[in-house]
C-alpha positions as CSV (number, residue, x, y, z in Angstrom):
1,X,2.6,-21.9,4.8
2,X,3.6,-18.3,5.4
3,X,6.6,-17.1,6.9
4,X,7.5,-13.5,8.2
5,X,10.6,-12.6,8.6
6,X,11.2,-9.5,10.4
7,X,14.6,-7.9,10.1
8,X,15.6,-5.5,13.0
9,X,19.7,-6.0,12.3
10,X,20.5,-2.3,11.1
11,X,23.0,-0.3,12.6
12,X,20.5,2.6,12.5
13,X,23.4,5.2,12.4
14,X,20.6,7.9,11.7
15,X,18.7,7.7,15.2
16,X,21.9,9.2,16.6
17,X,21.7,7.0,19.7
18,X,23.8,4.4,21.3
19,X,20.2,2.5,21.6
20,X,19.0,0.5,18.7
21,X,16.0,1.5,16.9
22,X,14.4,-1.8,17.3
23,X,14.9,-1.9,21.1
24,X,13.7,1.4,22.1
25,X,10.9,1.7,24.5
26,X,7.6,2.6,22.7
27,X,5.0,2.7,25.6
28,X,5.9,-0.4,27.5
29,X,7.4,-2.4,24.9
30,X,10.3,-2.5,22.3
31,X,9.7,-1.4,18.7
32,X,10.4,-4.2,17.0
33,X,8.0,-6.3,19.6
34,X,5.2,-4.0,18.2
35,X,6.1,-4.8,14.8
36,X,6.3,-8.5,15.3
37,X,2.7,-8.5,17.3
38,X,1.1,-7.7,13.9
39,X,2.1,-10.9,13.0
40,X,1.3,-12.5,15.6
41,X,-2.3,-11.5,15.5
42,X,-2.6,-12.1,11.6
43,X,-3.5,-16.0,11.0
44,X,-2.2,-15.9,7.5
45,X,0.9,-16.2,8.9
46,X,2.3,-19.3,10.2
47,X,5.8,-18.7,12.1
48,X,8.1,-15.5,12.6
49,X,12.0,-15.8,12.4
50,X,13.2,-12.5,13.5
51,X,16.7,-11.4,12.8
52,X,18.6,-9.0,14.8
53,X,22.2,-8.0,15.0
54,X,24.5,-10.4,17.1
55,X,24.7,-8.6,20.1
56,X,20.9,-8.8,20.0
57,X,20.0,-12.0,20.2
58,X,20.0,-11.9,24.0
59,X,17.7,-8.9,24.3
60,X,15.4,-10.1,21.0
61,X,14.9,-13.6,22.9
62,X,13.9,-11.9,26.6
63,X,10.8,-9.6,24.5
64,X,10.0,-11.9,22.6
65,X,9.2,-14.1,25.7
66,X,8.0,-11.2,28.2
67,X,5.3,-10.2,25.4
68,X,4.4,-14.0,24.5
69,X,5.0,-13.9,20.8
70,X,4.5,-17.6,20.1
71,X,4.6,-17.5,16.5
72,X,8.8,-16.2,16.6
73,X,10.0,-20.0,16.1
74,X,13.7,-18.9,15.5
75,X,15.7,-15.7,16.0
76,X,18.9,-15.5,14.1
77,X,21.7,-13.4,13.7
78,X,22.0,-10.9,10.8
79,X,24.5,-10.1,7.8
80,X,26.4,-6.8,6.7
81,X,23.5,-5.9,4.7
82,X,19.8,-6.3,4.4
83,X,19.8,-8.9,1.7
84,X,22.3,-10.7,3.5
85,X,19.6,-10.2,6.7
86,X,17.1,-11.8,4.6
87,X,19.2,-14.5,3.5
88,X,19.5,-15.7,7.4
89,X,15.8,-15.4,7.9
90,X,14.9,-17.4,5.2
91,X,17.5,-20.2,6.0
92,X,16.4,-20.3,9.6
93,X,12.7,-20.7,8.2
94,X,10.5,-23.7,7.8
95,X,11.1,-25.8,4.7
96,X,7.7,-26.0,3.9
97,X,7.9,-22.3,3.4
98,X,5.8,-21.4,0.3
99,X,5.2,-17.3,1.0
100,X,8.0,-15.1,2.6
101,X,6.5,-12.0,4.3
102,X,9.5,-9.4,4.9
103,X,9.1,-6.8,7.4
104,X,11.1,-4.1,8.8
105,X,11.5,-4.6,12.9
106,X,11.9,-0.6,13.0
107,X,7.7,-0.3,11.4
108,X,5.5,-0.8,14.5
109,X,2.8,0.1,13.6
110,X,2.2,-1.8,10.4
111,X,-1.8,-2.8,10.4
112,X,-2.8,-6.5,10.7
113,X,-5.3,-6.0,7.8
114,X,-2.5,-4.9,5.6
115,X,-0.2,-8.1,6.3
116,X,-3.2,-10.0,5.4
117,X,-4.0,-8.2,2.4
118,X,-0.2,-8.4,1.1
119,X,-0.3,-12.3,1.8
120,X,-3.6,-12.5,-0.6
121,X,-2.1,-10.8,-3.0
122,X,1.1,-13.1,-3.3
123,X,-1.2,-16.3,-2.9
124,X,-3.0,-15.0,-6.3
125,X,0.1,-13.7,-7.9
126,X,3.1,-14.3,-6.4
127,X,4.1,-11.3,-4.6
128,X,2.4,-8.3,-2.9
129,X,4.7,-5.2,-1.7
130,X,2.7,-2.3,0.5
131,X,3.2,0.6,-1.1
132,X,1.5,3.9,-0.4
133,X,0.9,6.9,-3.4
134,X,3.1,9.5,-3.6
135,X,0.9,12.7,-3.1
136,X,3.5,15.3,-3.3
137,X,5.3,17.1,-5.8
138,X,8.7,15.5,-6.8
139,X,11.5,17.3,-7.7
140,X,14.9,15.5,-9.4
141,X,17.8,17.8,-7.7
142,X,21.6,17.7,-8.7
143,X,24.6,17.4,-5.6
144,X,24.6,20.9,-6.1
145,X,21.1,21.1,-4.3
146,X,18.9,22.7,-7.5
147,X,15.8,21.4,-9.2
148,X,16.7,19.6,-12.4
149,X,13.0,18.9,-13.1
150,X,9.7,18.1,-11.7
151,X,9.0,14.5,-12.0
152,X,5.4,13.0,-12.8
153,X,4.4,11.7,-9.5
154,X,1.1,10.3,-11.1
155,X,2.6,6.4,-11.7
156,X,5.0,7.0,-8.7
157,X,4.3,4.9,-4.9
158,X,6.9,4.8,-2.1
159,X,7.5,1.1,-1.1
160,X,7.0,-0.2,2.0
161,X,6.9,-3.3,4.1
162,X,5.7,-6.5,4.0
163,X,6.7,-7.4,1.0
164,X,5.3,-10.6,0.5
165,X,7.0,-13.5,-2.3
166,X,6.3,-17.1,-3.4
167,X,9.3,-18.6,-1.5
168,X,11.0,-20.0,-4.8
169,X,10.9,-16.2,-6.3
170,X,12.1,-14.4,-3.5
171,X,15.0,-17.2,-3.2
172,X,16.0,-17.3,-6.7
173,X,16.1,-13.3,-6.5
174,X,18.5,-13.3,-3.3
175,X,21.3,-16.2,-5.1
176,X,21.1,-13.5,-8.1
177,X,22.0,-10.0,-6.9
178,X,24.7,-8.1,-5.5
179,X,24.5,-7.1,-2.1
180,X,26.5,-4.1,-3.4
181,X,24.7,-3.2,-5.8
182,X,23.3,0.5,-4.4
183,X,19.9,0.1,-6.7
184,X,18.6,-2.7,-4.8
185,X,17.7,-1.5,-1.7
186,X,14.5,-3.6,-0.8
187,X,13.2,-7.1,-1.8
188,X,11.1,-6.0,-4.4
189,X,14.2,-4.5,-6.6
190,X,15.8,-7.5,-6.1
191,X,12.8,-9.7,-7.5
192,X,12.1,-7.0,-10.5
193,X,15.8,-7.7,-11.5
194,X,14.7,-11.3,-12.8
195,X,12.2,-9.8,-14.9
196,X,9.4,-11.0,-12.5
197,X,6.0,-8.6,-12.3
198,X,5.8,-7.4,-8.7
199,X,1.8,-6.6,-7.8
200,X,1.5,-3.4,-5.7
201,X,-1.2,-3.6,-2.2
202,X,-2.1,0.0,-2.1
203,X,-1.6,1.1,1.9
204,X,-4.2,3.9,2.8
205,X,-3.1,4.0,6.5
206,X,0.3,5.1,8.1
207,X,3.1,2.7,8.4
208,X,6.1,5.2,9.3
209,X,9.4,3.4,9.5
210,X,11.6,4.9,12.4
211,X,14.5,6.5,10.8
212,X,14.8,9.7,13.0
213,X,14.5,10.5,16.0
214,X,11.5,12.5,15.5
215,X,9.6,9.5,14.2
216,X,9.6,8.2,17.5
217,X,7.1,10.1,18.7
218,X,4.8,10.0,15.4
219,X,4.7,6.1,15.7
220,X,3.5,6.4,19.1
221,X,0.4,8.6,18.4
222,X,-0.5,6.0,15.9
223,X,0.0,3.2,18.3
224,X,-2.0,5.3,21.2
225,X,0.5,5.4,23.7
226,X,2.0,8.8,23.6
């Protein structure tokens, strides 16, 4: 079986706002409830344990019961950092967990087809991690703010979520890492550490995280509702 877990416990320090990113109102609903209805509708994937901060849980637990999302089993509270998120999701999952899906709560608009398509991939072998070409030109800059070189952007892809796992991997790449460590900053880097061959699932539609408060309103033309 395939489980999502769906991390909305960031601080989100960026937005600017007292809000969380996760619980903002997009059209009639909270962000992270539009993430979490993508796997809902998806029937590769069995359950949902979403993790949100602790002062969440309250809030996460009324939307996910106003917007009959039947599939969240478990909502849990988060860590200090993303992997330590994870961590939570995946000890609040099902035992008979054999695929972890991992999705950012603050991506709403992540298509169904894609969460299907990164679950196939991991089923044939073992991981599949949405990732979308990098199409423009990019620059390596010092802290001084000048242009050290131009980088090939040819074999280069920006990462995005789900990042789908065999359940043994993703596990045996969480006990191994430093939450610390500042160059693992998604599942997949954690996973590449162990010398394991992580398969790209080339995105061709949006799937904007909201980072800014700008995004906002970008997200909600793709969704329709602004």
């Amino acid at each position: 079986m395939t489980t999502a877990i769906v991390v909305a416990a960031g601080k989100g320090s960026r937005m600017g706002g007292a809000v969380d990113k996760a619980f903002l109102t997009l059209g009639s609903r909270p962000v992270v409830a539009h993430a979490l209805a993508a796997f809902e509708r998806c029937p590769d994937v069995s359950e949902v344990v979403l993790v949100v901060r602790k002062d969440q849980l309250s809030a996460a637990d009324s939307a996910v019961r106003m917007f009959g999302l039947r599939k969240v089993r478990r909502i849990v509270a988060g860590g200090a950092t993303r992997l330590a998120s994870v961590r939570a999701g995946i000890a609040a999952a099902n035992p008979d967990t054999t695929y972890f899906a991992v999705h950012d709560g603050a991506r709403p608009a992540v298509p169904v087809a894609l969460v299907r398509d990164c679950v196939a991939s991991a089923r044939k072998f073992g991981s599949g991690v949405a990732a979308a070409k990098i199409t423009d030109t990019v620059k390596s800059v010092s802290r001084a703010g000048v242009v050290e070189s131009t980088l090939d952007r040819e074999p280069l892809w920006a990462a995005q979520t789900p990042q789908v796992f065999r359940a043994d991997i993703l596990r045996k790449a969480l006990e191994k890492v430093d939450d610390k460590d500042p160059s693992i900053t998604d599942e997949s880097s954690a996973v590449e550490r162990l010398g394991e061959k992580v398969r790209i699932v080339e995105n061709p539609e949006p799937n904007p995280k909201i980072t800014y408060p700008g995004d906002v309103g970008i997200v909600a033309r793709l969704l329709g509702i602004a």
